[in-house]
N, C-alpha and C positions, 0 to 999 in steps of 0.2 A: 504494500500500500504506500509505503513511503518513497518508492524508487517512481510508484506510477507518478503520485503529488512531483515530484522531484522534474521529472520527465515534461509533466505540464508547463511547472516554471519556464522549464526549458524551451520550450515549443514558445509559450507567449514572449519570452524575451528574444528569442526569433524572428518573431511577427513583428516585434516592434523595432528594433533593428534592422529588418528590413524594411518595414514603412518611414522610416527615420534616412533612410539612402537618401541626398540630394536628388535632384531633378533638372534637368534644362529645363526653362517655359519654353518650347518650341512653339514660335508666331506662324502663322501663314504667312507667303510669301507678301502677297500686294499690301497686309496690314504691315507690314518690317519695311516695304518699298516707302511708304505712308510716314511713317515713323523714322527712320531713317531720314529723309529729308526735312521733316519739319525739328529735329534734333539734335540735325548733323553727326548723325552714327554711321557706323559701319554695320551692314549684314553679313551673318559669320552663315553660309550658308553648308552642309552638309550632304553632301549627294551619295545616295548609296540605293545596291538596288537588290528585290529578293533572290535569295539564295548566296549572297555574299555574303559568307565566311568570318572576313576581317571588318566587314559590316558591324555582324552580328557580336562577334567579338567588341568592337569599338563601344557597342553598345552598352556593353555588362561593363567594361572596364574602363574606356578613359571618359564615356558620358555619364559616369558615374562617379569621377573621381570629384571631390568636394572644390579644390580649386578650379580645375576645372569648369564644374555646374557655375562658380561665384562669377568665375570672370566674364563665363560668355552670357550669365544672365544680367548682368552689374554691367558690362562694358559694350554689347556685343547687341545685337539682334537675331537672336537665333534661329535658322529654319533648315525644316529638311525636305530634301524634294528626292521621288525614285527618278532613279537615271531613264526610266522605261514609261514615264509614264505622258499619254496623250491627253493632257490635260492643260490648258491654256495658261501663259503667264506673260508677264510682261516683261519679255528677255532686251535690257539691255533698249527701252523704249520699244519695242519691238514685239505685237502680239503672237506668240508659237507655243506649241506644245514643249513642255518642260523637257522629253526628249529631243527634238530640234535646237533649242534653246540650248542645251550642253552638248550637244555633239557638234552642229555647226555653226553657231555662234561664239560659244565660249568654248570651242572646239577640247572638250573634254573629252577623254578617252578610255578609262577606268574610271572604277569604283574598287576603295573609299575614294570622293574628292572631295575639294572644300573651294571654295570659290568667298572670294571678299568681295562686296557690293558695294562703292561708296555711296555718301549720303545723295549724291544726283542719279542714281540708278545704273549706274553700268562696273561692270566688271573691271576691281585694278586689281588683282592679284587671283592665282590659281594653282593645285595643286593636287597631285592624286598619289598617295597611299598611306598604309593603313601607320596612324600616329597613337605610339602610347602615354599612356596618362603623360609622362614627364616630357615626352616630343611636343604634346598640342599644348602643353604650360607653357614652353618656350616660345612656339610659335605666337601664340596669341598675347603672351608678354612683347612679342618683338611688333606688335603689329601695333600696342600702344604706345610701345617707346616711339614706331616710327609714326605715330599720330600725325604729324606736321606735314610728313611728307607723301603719306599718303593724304593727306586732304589735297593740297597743290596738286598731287596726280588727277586726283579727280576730279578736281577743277579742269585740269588741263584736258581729260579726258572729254571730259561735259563740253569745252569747247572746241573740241573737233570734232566732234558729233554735230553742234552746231551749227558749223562753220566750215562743210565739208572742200 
Protein backbone atom coordinates (compact mmCIF):
# COMPACT_ATOMS: atom_id res chain seq x y z
CA UNK A 1 0.00 0.00 0.00
CA UNK A 2 2.70 2.33 0.71
CA UNK A 3 4.82 1.71 -2.50
CA UNK A 4 1.22 2.20 -4.49
CA UNK A 5 0.74 5.93 -2.32
CA UNK A 6 4.59 6.28 -3.14
CA UNK A 7 4.01 5.52 -6.94
CA UNK A 8 1.00 8.04 -7.12
CA UNK A 9 3.26 10.97 -5.66
CA UNK A 10 5.33 9.92 -8.34
CA UNK A 11 3.16 9.83 -11.24
CA UNK A 12 1.51 13.47 -10.14
CA UNK A 13 4.90 15.00 -9.75
CA UNK A 14 5.38 13.92 -13.39
CA UNK A 15 2.36 15.53 -14.51
CA UNK A 16 3.38 18.59 -13.06
CA UNK A 17 6.71 18.67 -14.33
CA UNK A 18 5.73 18.18 -17.39
CA UNK A 19 2.83 20.78 -17.49
CA UNK A 20 5.45 23.11 -15.86
CA UNK A 21 7.80 22.53 -19.46
CA UNK A 22 8.14 26.04 -21.09
CA UNK A 23 6.26 26.70 -24.37
CA UNK A 24 6.97 28.80 -27.40
CA UNK A 25 3.57 31.03 -28.05
CA UNK A 26 3.60 30.06 -31.60
CA UNK A 27 1.78 33.26 -33.68
CA UNK A 28 0.29 32.72 -37.16
CA UNK A 29 2.19 33.94 -39.77
CA UNK A 30 0.08 37.27 -41.05
CA UNK A 31 -0.66 38.19 -37.08
CA UNK A 32 3.61 38.16 -36.46
CA UNK A 33 3.77 39.91 -40.29
CA UNK A 34 1.09 42.44 -38.32
CA UNK A 35 3.07 42.61 -35.26
CA UNK A 36 6.35 42.76 -36.43
CA UNK A 37 5.88 45.93 -38.27
CA UNK A 38 3.88 47.81 -36.14
CA UNK A 39 6.87 46.87 -33.37
CA UNK A 40 9.64 46.63 -35.36
CA UNK A 41 10.52 42.95 -34.54
CA UNK A 42 11.88 40.26 -36.01
CA UNK A 43 9.97 36.88 -37.04
CA UNK A 44 11.84 34.00 -35.93
CA UNK A 45 10.03 31.65 -38.25
CA UNK A 46 10.56 27.75 -38.03
CA UNK A 47 9.94 25.51 -41.05
CA UNK A 48 9.68 21.91 -40.70
CA UNK A 49 7.62 19.30 -42.36
CA UNK A 50 5.84 15.66 -41.24
CA UNK A 51 7.95 12.87 -40.83
CA UNK A 52 11.06 14.82 -40.03
CA UNK A 53 13.07 13.38 -37.62
CA UNK A 54 15.23 16.35 -36.51
CA UNK A 55 11.98 18.16 -36.67
CA UNK A 56 10.46 16.10 -34.36
CA UNK A 57 13.47 16.00 -32.35
CA UNK A 58 13.93 19.81 -32.29
CA UNK A 59 10.70 19.69 -30.82
CA UNK A 60 11.14 17.78 -27.42
CA UNK A 61 14.43 19.36 -27.01
CA UNK A 62 15.63 22.61 -28.03
CA UNK A 63 11.61 24.07 -28.38
CA UNK A 64 11.74 23.14 -25.09
CA UNK A 65 14.70 24.33 -23.71
CA UNK A 66 13.62 27.25 -21.18
CA UNK A 67 16.02 29.82 -22.66
CA UNK A 68 15.30 29.01 -25.49
CA UNK A 69 11.14 29.36 -25.09
CA UNK A 70 12.24 33.12 -23.14
CA UNK A 71 14.05 34.42 -25.97
CA UNK A 72 12.11 33.62 -28.86
CA UNK A 73 8.95 34.51 -26.86
CA UNK A 74 10.44 37.85 -25.16
CA UNK A 75 12.59 38.85 -28.23
CA UNK A 76 11.28 37.09 -31.31
CA UNK A 77 7.90 36.49 -33.03
CA UNK A 78 7.58 33.18 -33.33
CA UNK A 79 5.97 30.90 -36.04
CA UNK A 80 5.94 27.63 -37.79
CA UNK A 81 4.88 26.80 -41.17
CA UNK A 82 5.03 22.96 -42.81
CA UNK A 83 7.40 23.02 -45.80
CA UNK A 84 4.51 21.04 -47.73
CA UNK A 85 1.84 22.96 -47.06
CA UNK A 86 -0.70 24.61 -49.92
CA UNK A 87 -1.93 27.17 -47.90
CA UNK A 88 -1.76 30.82 -48.62
CA UNK A 89 0.66 33.56 -47.06
CA UNK A 90 2.03 36.50 -47.62
CA UNK A 91 5.63 35.52 -48.98
CA UNK A 92 7.92 38.34 -48.89
CA UNK A 93 4.61 40.93 -50.08
CA UNK A 94 3.85 38.28 -52.37
CA UNK A 95 0.57 36.13 -52.08
CA UNK A 96 1.65 31.93 -52.50
CA UNK A 97 1.22 28.87 -51.00
CA UNK A 98 3.70 28.53 -47.91
CA UNK A 99 5.33 25.65 -50.16
CA UNK A 100 6.06 28.06 -53.07
CA UNK A 101 6.84 30.78 -50.80
CA UNK A 102 10.15 28.45 -49.32
CA UNK A 103 11.06 26.68 -52.16
CA UNK A 104 11.06 29.59 -54.76
CA UNK A 105 11.10 32.60 -53.08
CA UNK A 106 13.14 32.08 -50.09
CA UNK A 107 14.54 29.40 -52.14
CA UNK A 108 14.62 26.87 -49.13
CA UNK A 109 15.70 23.48 -49.52
CA UNK A 110 15.58 21.34 -46.21
CA UNK A 111 13.98 20.83 -43.32
CA UNK A 112 14.65 21.97 -40.19
CA UNK A 113 14.91 25.64 -41.50
CA UNK A 114 14.60 28.87 -39.98
CA UNK A 115 14.08 31.96 -41.88
CA UNK A 116 14.33 35.67 -40.03
CA UNK A 117 11.59 38.04 -41.28
CA UNK A 118 12.30 41.64 -40.79
CA UNK A 119 9.82 44.18 -39.37
CA UNK A 120 8.81 45.24 -43.35
CA UNK A 121 8.07 41.62 -44.23
CA UNK A 122 10.71 40.19 -46.29
CA UNK A 123 13.22 37.75 -45.62
CA UNK A 124 17.12 38.95 -44.38
CA UNK A 125 18.48 35.88 -43.11
CA UNK A 126 18.15 31.99 -43.69
CA UNK A 127 19.18 28.73 -42.76
CA UNK A 128 18.59 24.95 -42.62
CA UNK A 129 19.42 22.25 -40.12
CA UNK A 130 18.75 20.74 -37.23
CA UNK A 131 20.04 23.20 -34.03
CA UNK A 132 20.46 22.02 -30.50
CA UNK A 133 19.36 23.76 -27.58
CA UNK A 134 22.85 25.45 -27.05
CA UNK A 135 23.32 26.18 -31.23
CA UNK A 136 19.73 28.05 -31.44
CA UNK A 137 20.95 30.16 -27.93
CA UNK A 138 23.70 31.32 -29.89
CA UNK A 139 22.16 31.99 -32.92
CA UNK A 140 19.28 33.98 -31.79
CA UNK A 141 21.68 35.68 -29.18
CA UNK A 142 23.74 36.76 -32.30
CA UNK A 143 20.67 37.90 -34.12
CA UNK A 144 20.08 40.43 -31.06
CA UNK A 145 23.53 41.41 -30.73
CA UNK A 146 23.38 42.05 -34.58
CA UNK A 147 19.82 44.15 -33.90
CA UNK A 148 21.38 47.38 -35.61
CA UNK A 149 22.32 45.79 -38.44
CA UNK A 150 19.80 43.70 -39.27
CA UNK A 151 17.25 46.50 -39.13
CA UNK A 152 19.49 48.62 -41.90
CA UNK A 153 19.39 45.20 -43.87
CA UNK A 154 15.84 45.56 -43.82
CA UNK A 155 15.40 48.64 -44.43
CA UNK A 156 17.68 48.38 -47.39
CA UNK A 157 15.93 45.38 -48.37
CA UNK A 158 12.37 47.13 -48.14
CA UNK A 159 13.85 49.59 -50.44
CA UNK A 160 14.61 47.47 -53.33
CA UNK A 161 11.62 45.96 -53.36
CA UNK A 162 10.51 49.28 -53.70
CA UNK A 163 12.43 50.69 -55.80
CA UNK A 164 13.06 47.94 -58.32
Amino acid sequence: MKILTSLRWLLVLVIVIAAAQPEIQWLNYPQALASAERDSMFVFVSIHAQGCMPCREMEVTTFRDSAVVATLNQKFLPVTLDALSDSLIDCDHWPQSIKNCIINRWQIEGVPSFALIGPSGYLIAKFTDYQSPEQMRIMLQSFLESRKILLELDRKTKGNHENP
